[in-house]
N, C-alpha and C positions, 0 to 999 in steps of 0.2 A: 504493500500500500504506500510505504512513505517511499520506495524508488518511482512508483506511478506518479504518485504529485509532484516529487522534484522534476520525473520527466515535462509533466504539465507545468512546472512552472517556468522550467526553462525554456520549452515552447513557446510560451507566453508570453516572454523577455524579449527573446528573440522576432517574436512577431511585432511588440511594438518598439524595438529598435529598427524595426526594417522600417516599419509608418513614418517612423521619426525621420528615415533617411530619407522616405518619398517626400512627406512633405516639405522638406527643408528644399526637395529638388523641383524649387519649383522658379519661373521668371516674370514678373511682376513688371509687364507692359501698361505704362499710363501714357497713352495716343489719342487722339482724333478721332471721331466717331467714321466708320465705313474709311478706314486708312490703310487697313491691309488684305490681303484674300484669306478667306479661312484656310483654302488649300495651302500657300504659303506655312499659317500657323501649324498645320497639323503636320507638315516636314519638316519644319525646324523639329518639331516636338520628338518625330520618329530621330530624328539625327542626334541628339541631344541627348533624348531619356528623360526628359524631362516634361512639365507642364508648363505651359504659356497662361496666364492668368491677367484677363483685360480689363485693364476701366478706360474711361473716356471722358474727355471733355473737347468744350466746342471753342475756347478763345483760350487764346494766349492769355488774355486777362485772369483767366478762371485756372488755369496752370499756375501763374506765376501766384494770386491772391493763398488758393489752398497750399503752395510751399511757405509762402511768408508764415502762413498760421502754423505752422507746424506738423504737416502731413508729412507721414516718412511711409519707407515699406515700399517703394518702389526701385525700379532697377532699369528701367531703358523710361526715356520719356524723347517727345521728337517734336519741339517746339521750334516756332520759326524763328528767322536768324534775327531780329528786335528781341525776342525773348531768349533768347541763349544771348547774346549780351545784358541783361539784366540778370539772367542766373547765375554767370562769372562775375560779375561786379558783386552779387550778395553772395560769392563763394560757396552757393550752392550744388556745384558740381565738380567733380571727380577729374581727375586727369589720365586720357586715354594711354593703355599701353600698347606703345604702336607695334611692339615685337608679335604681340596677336591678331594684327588686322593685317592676315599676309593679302587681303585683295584691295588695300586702300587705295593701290595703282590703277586704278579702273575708275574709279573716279575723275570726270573732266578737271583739267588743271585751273581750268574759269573760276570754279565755283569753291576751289579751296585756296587758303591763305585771305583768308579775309580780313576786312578790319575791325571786325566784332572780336573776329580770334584768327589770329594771327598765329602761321606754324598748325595751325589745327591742333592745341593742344588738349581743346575739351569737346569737339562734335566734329562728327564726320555727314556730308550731304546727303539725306534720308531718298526725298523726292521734289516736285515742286508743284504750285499751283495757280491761277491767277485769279481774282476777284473779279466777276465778271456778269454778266446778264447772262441768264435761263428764261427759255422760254416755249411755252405750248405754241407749236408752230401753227396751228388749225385757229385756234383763238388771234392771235397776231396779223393772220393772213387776212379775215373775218373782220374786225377792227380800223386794219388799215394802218397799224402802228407801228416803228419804228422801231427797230431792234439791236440798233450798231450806236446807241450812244445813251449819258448816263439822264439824258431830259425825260425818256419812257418812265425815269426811277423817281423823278423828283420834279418833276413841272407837272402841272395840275389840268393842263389842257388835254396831257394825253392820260393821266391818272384816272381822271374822270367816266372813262371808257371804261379801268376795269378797277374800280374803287372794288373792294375788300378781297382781290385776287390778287393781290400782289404784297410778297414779302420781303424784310429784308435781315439781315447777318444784324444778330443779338450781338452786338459787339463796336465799341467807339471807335478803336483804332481802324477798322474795316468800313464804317460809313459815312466815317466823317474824311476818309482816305476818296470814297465815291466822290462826295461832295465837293470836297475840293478842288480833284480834276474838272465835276460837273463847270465849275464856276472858273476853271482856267490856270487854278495855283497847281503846285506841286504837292503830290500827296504827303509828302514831309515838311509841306509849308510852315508854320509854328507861330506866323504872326497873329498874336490875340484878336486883330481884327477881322480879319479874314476865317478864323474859329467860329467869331459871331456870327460872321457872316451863313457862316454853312451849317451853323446851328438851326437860322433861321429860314434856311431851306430846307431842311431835315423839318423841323415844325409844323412847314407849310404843306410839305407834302406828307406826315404822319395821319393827317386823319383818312388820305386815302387807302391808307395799310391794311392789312388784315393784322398784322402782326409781325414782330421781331423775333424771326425763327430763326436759330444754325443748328439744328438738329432735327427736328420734323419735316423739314421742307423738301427733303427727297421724299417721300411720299406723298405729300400731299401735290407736287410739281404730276406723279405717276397716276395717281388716281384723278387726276384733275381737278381739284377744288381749286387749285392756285394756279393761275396762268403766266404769273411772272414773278422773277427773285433777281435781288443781289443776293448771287450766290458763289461757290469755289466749284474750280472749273472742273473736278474730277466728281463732286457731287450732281454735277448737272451731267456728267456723263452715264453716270448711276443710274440716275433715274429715267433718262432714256434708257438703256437696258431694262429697266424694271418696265416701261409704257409698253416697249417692243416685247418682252416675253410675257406680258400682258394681255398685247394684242390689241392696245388702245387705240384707238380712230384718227390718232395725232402720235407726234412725235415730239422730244424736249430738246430744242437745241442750246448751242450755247452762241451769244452774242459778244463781241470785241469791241466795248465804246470804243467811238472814234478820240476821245479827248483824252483816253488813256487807261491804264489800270494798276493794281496792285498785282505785282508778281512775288509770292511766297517760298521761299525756300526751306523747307523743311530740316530737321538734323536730330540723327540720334548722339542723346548726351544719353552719361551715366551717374547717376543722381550721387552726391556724396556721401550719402547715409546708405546706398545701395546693401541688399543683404545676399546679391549674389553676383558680385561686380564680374566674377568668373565668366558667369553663363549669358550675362550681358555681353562682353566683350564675344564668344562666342554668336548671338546674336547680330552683332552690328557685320561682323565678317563673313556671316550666314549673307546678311539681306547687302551685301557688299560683290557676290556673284551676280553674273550676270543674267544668269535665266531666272534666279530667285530675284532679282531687281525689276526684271522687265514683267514679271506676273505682276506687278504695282501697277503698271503703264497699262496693260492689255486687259486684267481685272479691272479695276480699278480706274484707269483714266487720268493718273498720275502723271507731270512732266518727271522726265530723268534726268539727271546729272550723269549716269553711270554709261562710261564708254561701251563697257563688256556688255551694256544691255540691248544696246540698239540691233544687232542680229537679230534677236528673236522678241522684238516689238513690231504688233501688225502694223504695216505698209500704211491702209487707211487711218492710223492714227497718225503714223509718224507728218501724215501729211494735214494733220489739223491742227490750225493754229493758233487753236484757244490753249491747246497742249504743247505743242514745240511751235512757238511762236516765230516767224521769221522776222528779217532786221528788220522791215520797216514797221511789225506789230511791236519788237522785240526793243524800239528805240523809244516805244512810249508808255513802256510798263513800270514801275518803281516799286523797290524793294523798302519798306517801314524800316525805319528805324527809330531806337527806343527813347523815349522821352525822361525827360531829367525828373527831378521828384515836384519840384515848382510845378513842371508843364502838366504830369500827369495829375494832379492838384485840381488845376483848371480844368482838362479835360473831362477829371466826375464828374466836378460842380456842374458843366455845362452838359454831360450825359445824364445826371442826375434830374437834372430842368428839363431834357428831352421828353423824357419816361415820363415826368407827372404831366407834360405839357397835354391840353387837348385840342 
């Protein structure tokens, strides 16, 4: 009897020392909502041994706010390159070791050494994206409205057409980015007046809104409640495949204001509280290949930095140019950059006045 229970209990040891080892092997992805293919995840997962465990948020803003507060437990996060300068300034991130990124060489030379981070010593280029107009192409056609610039989003002559069908990115730095261009500045403009100014277009055109979505609005663009978004150029690619394997009466395209856009660069960092900076680094050198970079592009709808990936990116993406934009789309796109602590100050106050405004 007491060799059967030491047997059982040494079974028992042994079994929850194994749990202990699974769950410890696990990698704590905090991303972008619809940023990577599930296929993707489930190969890393087989290649690894490990589990990928996901949350998500929709703005730089909401990354950078829940780190300030004290949120740990994560291990890869892929925020844009304003917000990876913000998380090296608050010494919130880790310093890559480049002896484990044997595919960093695949990476366009363009998009690294930059001047947020310089050497690349804390992110390497994830994906890219641009900030752009969606839209139900049946409804548009129908209408009679204009689809190649940011007046559809914010002038009231053509709002009026489709007052409560049209949304835009829950997010300041992204439409007050629109606004800007709308009205002629740089989306990095900073002069207080010209803020006011685009506050008071954002105002003017709020009561035609249905709402400030960056997370529902791939659906509701598929099922058609919504006919038009300032939205991200790979979510509006989305939801055309969702209309299309749908079988919807319409199609979601994506439009290129003429006055310009936000072009987004993605980047995987490794958080410095990381609890498995290992399988992170493993990670970043997984999605660092090129056939596992280019399922981003062809799922997804992703722009690439990654050289290795372009072989096996389909032809009719590589030829659209809300996603590999060319020079002359390419000369009037602008990448944010991050605001001082004064500017961001201002910027609440004046998003906060948005929100309650009617």
């Amino acid at each position: 009897m007491n060799r059967t229970i030491r047997t059982l209990l040494a079974a028992a040891a042994l079994a929850l020392a194994a749990g202990a080892v699974h769950a410890k092997d696990q990698l704590h992805l905090y991303n972008w909502n619809n940023y990577i293919a599930p296929e993707t995840i489930q190969r890393f997962e087989q290649q690894c041994g490990c589990e990928v465990v996901q949350t998500y948020y929709s703005d730089n803003e909401e990354l950078l706010a829940k780190l300030a507060a004290g949120a740990k437990g994560y291990d890869i996060l892929v925020p844009t390159s304003n917000a990876v300068e913000a998380l090296i300034r608050g010494k919130q991130l880790k310093p890559l070791d480049k002896s484990a990124l044997t595919n960093l060489g695949n990476i366009d030379a363009r998009y690294m050494n930059t001047s947020f981070d310089p050497g690349n010593v804390y992110s390497v280029p994830y994906a890219m994206s641009t900030t752009i107009i969606g839209y139900n192409d049946a409804k548009m056609k129908e209408l009679g409205l204009p689809t190649d610039t940011w007046a559809v989003i914010f002038d009231p002559k053509y709002l009026e057409k489709v007052k409560g069908r049209v949304t835009v990115l829950d997010s300041a730095n992204e439409l007050f980015a629109a606004a800007l261009k709308y009205l002629g500045y740089s989306a990095n403009d900073v002069d207080p007046k010209h803020w006011d100014e685009a506050a008071a277009v954002i105002k003017k055109a709020k009561p035609y809104w249905a709402a400030f979505n960056a997370s529902s609005y791939i659906k509701e663009l598929t099922v058609g409640n919504i006919w038009l978004v300032h939205g991200y150029s790979n979510d509006i690619f989305q939801a055309n495949l969702d209309a299309i394997a749908a079988k919807r009466p319409f199609h979601i395209l994506q439009g290129m204001p003429k006055e310009g856009a936000v072009l987004a660069v993605d980047n995987m960092v490794i958080h410095v509280a990381a609890p498995r900076p290992d399988l992170a680094l493993k990670f970043i050198n997984f999605m660092l290949e090129g056939k596992n970079s280019a399922e981003l592009t062809n799922l997804i709808g992703s722009g690439n930095p990654n050289k290795a990936a372009m072989p096996y990116i389909k032809p009719e993406i590589l030829k659209n140019p809300a996603i590999f934009p060319p020079p002359d789309v390419a000369a009037r796109l602008e990448q944010l950059k991050d605001l001082t602590p004064a500017q961001r100050r201002l910027r609440n106050k004046l998003w906060t006045e948005i929100k309650a405004s009617r």
